[in-house]
C-alpha positions as protocol buffer text, in pm:
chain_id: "A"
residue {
  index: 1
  type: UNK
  ca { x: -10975 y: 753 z: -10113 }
}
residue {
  index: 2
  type: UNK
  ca { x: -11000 y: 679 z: -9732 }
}
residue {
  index: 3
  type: UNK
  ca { x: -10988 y: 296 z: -9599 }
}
residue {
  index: 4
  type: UNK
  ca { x: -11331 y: 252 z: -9430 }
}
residue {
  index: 5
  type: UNK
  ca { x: -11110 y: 43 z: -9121 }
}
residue {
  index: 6
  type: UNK
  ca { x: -10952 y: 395 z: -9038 }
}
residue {
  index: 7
  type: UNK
  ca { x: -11343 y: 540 z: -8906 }
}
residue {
  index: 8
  type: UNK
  ca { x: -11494 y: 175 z: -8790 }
}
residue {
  index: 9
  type: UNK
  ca { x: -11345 y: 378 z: -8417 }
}
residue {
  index: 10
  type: UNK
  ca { x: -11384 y: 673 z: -8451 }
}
residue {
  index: 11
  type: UNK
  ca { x: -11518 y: 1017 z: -8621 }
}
residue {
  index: 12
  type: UNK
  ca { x: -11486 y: 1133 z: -9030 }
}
residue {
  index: 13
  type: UNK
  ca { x: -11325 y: 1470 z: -8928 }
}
residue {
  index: 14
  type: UNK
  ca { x: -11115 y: 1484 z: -9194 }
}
residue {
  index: 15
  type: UNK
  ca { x: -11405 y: 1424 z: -9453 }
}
residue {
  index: 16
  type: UNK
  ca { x: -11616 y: 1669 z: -9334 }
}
residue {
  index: 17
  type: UNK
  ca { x: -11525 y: 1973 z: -9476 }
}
residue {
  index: 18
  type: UNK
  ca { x: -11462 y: 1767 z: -9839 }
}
residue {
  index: 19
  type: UNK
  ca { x: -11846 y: 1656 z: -9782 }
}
residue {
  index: 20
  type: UNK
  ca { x: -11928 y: 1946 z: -9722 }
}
residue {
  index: 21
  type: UNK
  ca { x: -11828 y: 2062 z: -10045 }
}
residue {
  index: 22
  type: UNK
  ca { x: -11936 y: 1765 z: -10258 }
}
residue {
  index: 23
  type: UNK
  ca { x: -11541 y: 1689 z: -10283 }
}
residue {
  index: 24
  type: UNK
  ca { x: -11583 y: 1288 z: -10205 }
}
residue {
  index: 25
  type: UNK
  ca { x: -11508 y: 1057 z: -10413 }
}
residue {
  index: 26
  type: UNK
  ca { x: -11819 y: 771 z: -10445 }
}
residue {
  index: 27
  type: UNK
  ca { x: -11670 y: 522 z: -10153 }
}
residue {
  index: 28
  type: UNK
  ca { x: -11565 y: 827 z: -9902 }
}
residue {
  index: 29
  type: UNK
  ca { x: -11918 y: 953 z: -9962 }
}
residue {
  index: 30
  type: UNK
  ca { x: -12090 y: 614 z: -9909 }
}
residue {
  index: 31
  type: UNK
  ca { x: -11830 y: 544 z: -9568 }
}
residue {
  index: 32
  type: UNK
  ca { x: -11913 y: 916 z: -9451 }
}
residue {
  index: 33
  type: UNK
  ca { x: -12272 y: 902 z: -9529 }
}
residue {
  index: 34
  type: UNK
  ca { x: -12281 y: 557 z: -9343 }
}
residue {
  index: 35
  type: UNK
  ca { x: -12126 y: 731 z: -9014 }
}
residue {
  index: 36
  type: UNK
  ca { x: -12309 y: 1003 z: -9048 }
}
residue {
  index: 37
  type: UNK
  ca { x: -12669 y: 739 z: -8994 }
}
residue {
  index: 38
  type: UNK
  ca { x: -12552 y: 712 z: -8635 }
}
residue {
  index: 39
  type: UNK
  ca { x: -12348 y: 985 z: -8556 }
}
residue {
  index: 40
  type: UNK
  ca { x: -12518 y: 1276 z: -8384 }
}
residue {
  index: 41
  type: UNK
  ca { x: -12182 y: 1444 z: -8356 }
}
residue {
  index: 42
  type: UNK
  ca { x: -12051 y: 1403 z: -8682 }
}
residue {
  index: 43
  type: UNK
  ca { x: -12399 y: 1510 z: -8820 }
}
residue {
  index: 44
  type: UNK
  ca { x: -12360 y: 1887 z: -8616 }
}
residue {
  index: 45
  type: UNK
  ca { x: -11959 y: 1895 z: -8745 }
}
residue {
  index: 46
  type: UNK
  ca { x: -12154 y: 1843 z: -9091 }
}
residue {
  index: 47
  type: UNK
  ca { x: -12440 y: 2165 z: -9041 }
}
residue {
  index: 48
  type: UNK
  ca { x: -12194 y: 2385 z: -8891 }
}
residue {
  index: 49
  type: UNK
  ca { x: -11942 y: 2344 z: -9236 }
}
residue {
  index: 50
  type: UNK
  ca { x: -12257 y: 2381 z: -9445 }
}
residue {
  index: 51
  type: UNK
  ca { x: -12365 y: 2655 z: -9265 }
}
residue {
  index: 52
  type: UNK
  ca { x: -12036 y: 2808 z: -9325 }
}
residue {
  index: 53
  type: UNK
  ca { x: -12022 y: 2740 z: -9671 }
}
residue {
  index: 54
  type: UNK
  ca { x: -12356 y: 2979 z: -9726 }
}
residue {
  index: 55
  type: UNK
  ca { x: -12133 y: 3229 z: -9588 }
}
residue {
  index: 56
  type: UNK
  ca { x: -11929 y: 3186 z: -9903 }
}
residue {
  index: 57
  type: UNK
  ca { x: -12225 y: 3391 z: -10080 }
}
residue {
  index: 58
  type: UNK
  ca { x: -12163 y: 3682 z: -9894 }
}
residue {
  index: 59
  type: UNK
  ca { x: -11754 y: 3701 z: -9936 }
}
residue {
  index: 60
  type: UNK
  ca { x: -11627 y: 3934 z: -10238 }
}
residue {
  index: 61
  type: UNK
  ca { x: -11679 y: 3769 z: -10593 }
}
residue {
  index: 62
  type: UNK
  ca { x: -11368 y: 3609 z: -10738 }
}
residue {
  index: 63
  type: UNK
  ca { x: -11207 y: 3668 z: -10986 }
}
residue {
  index: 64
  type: UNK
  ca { x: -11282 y: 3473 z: -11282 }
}
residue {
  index: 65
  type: UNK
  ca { x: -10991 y: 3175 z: -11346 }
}
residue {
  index: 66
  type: UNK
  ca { x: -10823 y: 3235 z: -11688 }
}
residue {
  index: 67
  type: UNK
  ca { x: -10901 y: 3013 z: -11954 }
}
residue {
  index: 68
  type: UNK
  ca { x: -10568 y: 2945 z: -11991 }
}
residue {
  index: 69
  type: UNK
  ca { x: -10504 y: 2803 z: -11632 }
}
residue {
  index: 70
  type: UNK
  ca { x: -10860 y: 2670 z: -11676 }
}
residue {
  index: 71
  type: UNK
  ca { x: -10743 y: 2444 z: -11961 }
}
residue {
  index: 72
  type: UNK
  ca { x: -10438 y: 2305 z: -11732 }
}
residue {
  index: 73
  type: UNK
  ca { x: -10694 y: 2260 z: -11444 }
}
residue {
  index: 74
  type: UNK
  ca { x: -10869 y: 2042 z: -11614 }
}
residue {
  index: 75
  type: UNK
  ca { x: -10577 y: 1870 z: -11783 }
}
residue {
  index: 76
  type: UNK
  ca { x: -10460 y: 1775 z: -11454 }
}
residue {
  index: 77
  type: UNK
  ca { x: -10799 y: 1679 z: -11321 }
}
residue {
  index: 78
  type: UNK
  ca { x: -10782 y: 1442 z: -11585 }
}
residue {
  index: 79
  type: UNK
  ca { x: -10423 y: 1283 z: -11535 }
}
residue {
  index: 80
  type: UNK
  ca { x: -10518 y: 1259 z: -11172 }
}
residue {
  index: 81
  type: UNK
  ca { x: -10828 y: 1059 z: -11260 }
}
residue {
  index: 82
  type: UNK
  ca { x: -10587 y: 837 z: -11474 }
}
residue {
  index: 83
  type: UNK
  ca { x: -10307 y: 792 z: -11217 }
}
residue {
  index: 84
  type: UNK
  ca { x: -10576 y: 739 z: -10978 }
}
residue {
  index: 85
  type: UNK
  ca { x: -10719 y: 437 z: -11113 }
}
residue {
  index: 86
  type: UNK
  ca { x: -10329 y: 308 z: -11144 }
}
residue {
  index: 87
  type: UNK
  ca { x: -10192 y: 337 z: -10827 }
}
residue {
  index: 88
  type: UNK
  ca { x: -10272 y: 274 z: -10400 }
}
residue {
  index: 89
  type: UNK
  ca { x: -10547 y: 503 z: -10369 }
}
residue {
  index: 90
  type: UNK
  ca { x: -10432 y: 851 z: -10187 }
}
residue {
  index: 91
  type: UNK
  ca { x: -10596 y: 1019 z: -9883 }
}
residue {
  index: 92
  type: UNK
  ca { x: -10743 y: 1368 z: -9914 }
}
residue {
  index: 93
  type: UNK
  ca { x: -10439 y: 1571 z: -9769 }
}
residue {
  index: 94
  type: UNK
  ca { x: -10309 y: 1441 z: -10127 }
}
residue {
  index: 95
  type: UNK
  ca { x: -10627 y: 1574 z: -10284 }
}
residue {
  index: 96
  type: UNK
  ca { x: -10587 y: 1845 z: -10547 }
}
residue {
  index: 97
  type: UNK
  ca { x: -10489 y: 2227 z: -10428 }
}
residue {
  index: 98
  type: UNK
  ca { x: -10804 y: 2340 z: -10495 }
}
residue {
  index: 99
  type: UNK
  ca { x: -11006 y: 2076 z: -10287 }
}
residue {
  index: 100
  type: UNK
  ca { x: -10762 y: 2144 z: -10005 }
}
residue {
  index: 101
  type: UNK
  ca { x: -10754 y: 2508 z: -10017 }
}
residue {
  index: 102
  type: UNK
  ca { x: -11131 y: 2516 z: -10042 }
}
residue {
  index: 103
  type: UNK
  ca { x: -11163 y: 2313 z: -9733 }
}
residue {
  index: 104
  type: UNK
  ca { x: -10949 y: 2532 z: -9506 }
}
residue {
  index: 105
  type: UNK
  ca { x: -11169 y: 2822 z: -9617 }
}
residue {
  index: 106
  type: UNK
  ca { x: -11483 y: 2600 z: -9486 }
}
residue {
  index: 107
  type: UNK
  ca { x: -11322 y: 2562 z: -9121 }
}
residue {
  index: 108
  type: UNK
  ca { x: -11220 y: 2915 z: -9120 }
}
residue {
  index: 109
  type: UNK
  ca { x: -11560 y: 3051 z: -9189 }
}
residue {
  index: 110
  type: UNK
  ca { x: -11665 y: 2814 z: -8996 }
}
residue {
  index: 111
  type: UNK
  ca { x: -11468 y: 2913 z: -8681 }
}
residue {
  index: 112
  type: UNK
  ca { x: -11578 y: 3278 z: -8810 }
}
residue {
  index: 113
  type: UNK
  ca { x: -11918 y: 3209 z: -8788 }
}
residue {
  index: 114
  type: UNK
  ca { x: -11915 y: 3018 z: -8436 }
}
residue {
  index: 115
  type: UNK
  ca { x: -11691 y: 3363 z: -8286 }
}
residue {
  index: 116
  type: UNK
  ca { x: -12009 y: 3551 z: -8476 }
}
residue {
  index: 117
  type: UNK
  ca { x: -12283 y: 3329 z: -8289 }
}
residue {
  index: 118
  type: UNK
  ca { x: -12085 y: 3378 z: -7956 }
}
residue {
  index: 119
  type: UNK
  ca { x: -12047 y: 3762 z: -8014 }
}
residue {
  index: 120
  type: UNK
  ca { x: -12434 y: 3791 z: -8066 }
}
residue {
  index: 121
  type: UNK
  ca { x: -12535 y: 3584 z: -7759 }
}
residue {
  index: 122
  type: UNK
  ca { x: -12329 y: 3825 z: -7585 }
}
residue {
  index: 123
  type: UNK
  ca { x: -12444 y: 4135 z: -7674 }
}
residue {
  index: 124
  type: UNK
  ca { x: -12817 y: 3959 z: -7672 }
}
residue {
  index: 125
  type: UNK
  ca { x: -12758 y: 3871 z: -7268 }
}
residue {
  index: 126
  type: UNK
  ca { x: -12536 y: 4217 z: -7226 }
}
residue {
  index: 127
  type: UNK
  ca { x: -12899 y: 4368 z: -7382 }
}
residue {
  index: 128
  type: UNK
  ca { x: -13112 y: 4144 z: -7128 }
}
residue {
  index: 129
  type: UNK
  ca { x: -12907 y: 4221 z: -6810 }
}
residue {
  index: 130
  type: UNK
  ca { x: -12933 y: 4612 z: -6869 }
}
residue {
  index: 131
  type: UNK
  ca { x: -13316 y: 4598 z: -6992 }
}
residue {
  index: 132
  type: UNK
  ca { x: -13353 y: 4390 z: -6635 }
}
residue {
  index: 133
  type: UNK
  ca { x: -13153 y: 4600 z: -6423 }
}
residue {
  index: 134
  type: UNK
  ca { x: -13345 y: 4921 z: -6600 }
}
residue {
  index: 135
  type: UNK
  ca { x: -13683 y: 4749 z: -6500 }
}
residue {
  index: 136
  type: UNK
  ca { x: -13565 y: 4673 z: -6175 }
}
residue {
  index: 137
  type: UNK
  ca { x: -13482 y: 5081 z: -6069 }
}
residue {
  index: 138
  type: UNK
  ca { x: -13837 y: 5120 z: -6213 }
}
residue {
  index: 139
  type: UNK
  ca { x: -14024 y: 4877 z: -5970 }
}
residue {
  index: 140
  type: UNK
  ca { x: -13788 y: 4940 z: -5695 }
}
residue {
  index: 141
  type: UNK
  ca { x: -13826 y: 5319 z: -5717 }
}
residue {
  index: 142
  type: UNK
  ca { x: -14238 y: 5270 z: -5764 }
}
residue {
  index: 143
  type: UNK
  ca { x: -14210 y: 5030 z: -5486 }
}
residue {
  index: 144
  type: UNK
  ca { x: -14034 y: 5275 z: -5239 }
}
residue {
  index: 145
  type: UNK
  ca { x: -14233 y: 5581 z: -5316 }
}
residue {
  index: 146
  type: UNK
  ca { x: -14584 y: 5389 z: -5296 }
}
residue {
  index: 147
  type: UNK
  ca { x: -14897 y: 5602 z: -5099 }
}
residue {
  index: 148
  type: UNK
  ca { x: -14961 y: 5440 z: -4796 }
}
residue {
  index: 149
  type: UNK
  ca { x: -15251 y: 5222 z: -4793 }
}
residue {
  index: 150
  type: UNK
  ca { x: -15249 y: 5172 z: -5174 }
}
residue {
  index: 151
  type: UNK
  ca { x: -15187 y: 4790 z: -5153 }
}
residue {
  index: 152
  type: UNK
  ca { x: -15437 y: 4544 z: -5232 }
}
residue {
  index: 153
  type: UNK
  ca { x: -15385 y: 4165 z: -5184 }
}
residue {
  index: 154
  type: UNK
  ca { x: -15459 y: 3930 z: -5407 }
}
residue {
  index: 155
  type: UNK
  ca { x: -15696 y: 3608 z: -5333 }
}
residue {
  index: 156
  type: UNK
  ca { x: -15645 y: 3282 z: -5447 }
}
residue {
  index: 157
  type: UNK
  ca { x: -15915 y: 3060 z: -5620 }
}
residue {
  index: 158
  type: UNK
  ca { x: -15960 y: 2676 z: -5606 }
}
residue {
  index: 159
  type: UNK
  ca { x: -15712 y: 2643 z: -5923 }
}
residue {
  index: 160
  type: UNK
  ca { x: -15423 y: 2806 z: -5769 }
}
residue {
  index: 161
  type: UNK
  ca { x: -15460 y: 2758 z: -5364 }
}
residue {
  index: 162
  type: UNK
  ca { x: -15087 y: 2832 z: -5325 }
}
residue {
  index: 163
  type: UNK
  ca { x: -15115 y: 3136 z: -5482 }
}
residue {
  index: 164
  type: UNK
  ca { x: -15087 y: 3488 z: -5274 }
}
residue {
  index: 165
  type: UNK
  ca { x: -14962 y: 3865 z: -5338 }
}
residue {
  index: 166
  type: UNK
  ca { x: -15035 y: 4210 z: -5420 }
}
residue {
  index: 167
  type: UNK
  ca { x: -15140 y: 4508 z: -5622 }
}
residue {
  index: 168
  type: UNK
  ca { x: -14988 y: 4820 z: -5539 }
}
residue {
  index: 169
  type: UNK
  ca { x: -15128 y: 5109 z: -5651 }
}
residue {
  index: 170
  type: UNK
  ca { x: -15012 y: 5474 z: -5748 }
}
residue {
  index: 171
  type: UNK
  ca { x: -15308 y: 5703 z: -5873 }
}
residue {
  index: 172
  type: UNK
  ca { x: -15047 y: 5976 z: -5915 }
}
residue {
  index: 173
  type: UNK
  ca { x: -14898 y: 5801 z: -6188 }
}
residue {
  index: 174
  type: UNK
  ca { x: -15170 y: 5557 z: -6334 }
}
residue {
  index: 175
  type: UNK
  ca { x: -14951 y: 5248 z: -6266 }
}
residue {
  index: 176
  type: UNK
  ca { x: -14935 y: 4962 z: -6079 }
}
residue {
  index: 177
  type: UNK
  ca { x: -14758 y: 4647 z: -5996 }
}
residue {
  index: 178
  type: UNK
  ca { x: -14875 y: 4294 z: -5967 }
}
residue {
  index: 179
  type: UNK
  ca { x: -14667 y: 4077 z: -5783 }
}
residue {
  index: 180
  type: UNK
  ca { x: -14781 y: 3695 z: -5665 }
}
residue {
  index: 181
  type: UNK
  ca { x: -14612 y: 3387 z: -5581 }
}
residue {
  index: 182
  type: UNK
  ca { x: -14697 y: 3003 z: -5543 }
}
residue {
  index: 183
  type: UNK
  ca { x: -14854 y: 3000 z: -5907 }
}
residue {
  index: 184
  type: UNK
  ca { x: -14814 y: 2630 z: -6070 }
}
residue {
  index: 185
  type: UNK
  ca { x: -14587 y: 2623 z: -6380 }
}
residue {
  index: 186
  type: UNK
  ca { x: -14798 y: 2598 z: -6665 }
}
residue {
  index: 187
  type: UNK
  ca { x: -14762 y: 2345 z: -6974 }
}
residue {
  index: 188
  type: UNK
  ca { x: -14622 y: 2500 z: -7305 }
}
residue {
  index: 189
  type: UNK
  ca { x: -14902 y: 2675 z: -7499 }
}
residue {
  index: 190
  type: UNK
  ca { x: -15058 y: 2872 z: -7165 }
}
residue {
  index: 191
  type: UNK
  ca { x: -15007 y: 3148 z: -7004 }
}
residue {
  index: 192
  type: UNK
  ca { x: -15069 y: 3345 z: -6730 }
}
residue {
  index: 193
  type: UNK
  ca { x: -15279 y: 3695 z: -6820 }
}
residue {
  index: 194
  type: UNK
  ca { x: -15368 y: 3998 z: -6628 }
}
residue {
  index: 195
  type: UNK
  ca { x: -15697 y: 4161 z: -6695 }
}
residue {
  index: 196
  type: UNK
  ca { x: -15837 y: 4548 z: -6563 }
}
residue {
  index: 197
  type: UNK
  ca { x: -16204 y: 4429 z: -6486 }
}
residue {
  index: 198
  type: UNK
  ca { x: -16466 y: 4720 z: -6445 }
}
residue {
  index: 199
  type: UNK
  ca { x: -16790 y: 4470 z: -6407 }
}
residue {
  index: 200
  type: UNK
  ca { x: -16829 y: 4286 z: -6734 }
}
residue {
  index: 201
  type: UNK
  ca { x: -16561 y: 4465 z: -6944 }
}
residue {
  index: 202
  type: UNK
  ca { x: -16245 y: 4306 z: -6897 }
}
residue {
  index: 203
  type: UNK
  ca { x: -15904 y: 4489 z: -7079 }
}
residue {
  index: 204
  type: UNK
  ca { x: -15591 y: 4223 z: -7137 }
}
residue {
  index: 205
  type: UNK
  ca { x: -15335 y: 4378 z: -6939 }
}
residue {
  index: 206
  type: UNK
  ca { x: -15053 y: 4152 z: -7063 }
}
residue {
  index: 207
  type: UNK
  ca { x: -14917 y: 3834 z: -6974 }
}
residue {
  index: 208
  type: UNK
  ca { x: -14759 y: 3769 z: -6586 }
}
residue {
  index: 209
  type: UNK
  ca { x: -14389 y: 3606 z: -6633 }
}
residue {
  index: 210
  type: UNK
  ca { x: -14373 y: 3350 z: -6411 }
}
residue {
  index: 211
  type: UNK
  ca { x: -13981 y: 3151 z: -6337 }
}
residue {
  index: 212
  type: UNK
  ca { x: -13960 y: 2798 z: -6249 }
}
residue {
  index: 213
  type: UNK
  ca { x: -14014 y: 2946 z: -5850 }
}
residue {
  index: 214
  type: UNK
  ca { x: -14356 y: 3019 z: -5931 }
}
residue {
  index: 215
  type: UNK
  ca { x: -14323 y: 3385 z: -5866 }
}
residue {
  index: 216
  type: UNK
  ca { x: -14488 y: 3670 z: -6121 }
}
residue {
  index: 217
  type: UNK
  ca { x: -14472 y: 4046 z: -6159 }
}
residue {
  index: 218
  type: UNK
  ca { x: -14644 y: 4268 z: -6392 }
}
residue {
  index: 219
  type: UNK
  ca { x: -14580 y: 4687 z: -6445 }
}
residue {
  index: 220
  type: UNK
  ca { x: -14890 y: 4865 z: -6484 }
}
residue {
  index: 221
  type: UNK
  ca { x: -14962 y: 5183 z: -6691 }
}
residue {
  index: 222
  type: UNK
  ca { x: -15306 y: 5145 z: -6891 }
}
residue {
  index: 223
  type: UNK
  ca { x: -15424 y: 5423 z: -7111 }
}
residue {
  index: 224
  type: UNK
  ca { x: -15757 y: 5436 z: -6937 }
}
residue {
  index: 225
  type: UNK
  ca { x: -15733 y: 5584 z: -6534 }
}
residue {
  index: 226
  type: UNK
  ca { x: -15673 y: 5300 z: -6271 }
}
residue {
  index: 227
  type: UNK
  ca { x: -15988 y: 5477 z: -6144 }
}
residue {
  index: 228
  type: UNK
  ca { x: -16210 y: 5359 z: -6380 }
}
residue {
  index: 229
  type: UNK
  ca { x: -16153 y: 5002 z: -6287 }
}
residue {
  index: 230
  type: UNK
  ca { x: -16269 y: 4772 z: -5996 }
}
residue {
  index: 231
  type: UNK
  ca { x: -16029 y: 4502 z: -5982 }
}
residue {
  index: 232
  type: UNK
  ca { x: -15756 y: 4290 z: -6148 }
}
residue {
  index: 233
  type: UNK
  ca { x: -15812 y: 3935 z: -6235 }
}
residue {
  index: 234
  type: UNK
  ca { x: -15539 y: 3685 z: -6324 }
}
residue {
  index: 235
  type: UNK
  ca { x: -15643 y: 3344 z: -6623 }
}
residue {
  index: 236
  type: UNK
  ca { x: -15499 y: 3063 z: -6753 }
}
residue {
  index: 237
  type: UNK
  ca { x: -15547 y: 3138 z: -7164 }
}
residue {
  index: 238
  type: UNK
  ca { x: -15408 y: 2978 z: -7462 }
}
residue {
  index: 239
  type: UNK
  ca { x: -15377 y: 3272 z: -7618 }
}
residue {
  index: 240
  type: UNK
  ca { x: -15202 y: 3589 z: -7468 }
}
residue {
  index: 241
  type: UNK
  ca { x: -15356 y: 3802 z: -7721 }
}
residue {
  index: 242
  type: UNK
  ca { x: -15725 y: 3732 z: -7602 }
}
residue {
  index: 243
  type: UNK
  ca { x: -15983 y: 4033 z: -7613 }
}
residue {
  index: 244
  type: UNK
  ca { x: -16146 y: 3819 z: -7332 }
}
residue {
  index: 245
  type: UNK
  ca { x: -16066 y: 3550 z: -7068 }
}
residue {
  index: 246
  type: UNK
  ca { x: -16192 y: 3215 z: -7156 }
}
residue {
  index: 247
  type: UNK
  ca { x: -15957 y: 3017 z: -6914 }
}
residue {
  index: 248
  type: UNK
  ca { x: -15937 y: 2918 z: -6567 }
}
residue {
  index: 249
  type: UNK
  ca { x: -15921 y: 3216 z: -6342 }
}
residue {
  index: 250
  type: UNK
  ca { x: -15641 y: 3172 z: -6042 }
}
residue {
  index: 251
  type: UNK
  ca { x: -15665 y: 3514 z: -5862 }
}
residue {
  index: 252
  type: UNK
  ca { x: -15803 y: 3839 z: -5861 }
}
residue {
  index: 253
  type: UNK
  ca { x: -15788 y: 4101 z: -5644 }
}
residue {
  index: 254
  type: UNK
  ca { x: -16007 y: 4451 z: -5569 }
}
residue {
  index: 255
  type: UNK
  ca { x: -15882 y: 4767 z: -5663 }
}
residue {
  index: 256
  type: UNK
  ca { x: -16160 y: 4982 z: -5614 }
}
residue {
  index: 257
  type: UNK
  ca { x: -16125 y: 5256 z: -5343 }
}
């Protein structure tokens, strides 16, 4: 057991792991859980060793203790108990072998599993940076082999005044690109959305990313010929998946030619 006076300062480090695995004795439990009320730190130290302990599942299945050395286990579970209740109590370095050695497997996994995180997040932004760079040869190559004449601007309504840009247009290859800056950042739960507008019929053409600058851009290639269509509008929705704008338009701009 653990004098409460030794955390009133500071952190329950060395409980954690035991907590963890259920390893406290009644008064460690009640000082950790106690820290643990108004600890935000202690209380992540305390997700990240259970999180590791799930692990556990996944490691190869022991091998089952002999009931011989089962029977002495529990013999000296049960002397401990006794001396326990004789003597100054003992801190958990002086715990049993098993509690010990089952707590240095929780902050190994547990290192494991933070180097596994940080591996993933790499390879996740590695995967970003070459699916941007990728995009960007795309839309600079379409930009620098455009037809003359093929760019349309964009106009501005009352809800976005800021607002201004283009469509440029390549017939050859059915694509375009809709680019536009100065929109306002929406709240969470809108988006921006593109539609191809041939009078009343309207096709969702995806959703405009827009960064904190307020600038968009959008890659074009419809099924249906750019020719069929008379314009581009841009809406405020609540749903990017909408067969049909409901929301504020912001800009639009005329394609036909």
């Amino acid at each position: 057991m653990t004098s409460g006076s030794d955390y009133d300062q500071g952190h329950v480090d060395d409980l954690i792991a035991a907590y963890a695995l259920g390893a406290l004795d009644p008064e460690e439990l009640e000082l950790v859980e106690r820290h643990l009320e108004g600890c935000t730190r202690c209380q992540a130290a305390v997700a990240e060793a259970r999180a590791a302990i799930d692990l556990m599942a996944y490691l190869p299945d022991p091998h089952p203790v002999p009931l011989r050395a089962r029977h002495r286990l529990l013999a000296r579970l049960q002397a401990d108990a006794t001396t326990t209740r004789e003597v100054t109590p003992i801190r958990l370095r002086s715990r049993l072998g098993w509690v010990a050695a089952a707590v240095a497997a929780v902050l190994a996994l547990a290192f494991a599993w933070q180097s596994l995180q940080s591996q993933a997040e790499v390879q996740q932004r590695e995967a970003r940076v070459r699916e941007l760079e990728q995009r960007g040869q795309v839309l600079t190559q379409f930009v620098n082999n455009r037809p003359q004449g093929f760019v349309m601007p964009i106009e501005s309504t009352a809800a976005a005044p800021g607002a201004r840009g283009g469509v440029i247009l390549d017939p050859t290859s059915n694509a375009a690109l809709v680019m536009i800056e100065g929109l306002p950042r929406l709240p969470t739960g809108q988006a921006y959305v593109v539609w191809l507008v041939n009078r009343d019929r309207y096709i969702n053409a995806g959703v405009l990313p827009v960064d904190d600058q307020g600038r968009g851009e959008l890659y074009l290639t419809p099924q249906e010929a750019l020719s069929t269509f008379t314009g581009i509008a841009i809406t405020v929705e609540t749903g990017a998946l909408a067969s049909s704008p409901n929301g504020q338009p912001v800009a639009q701009a005329n394609i036909g030619h």
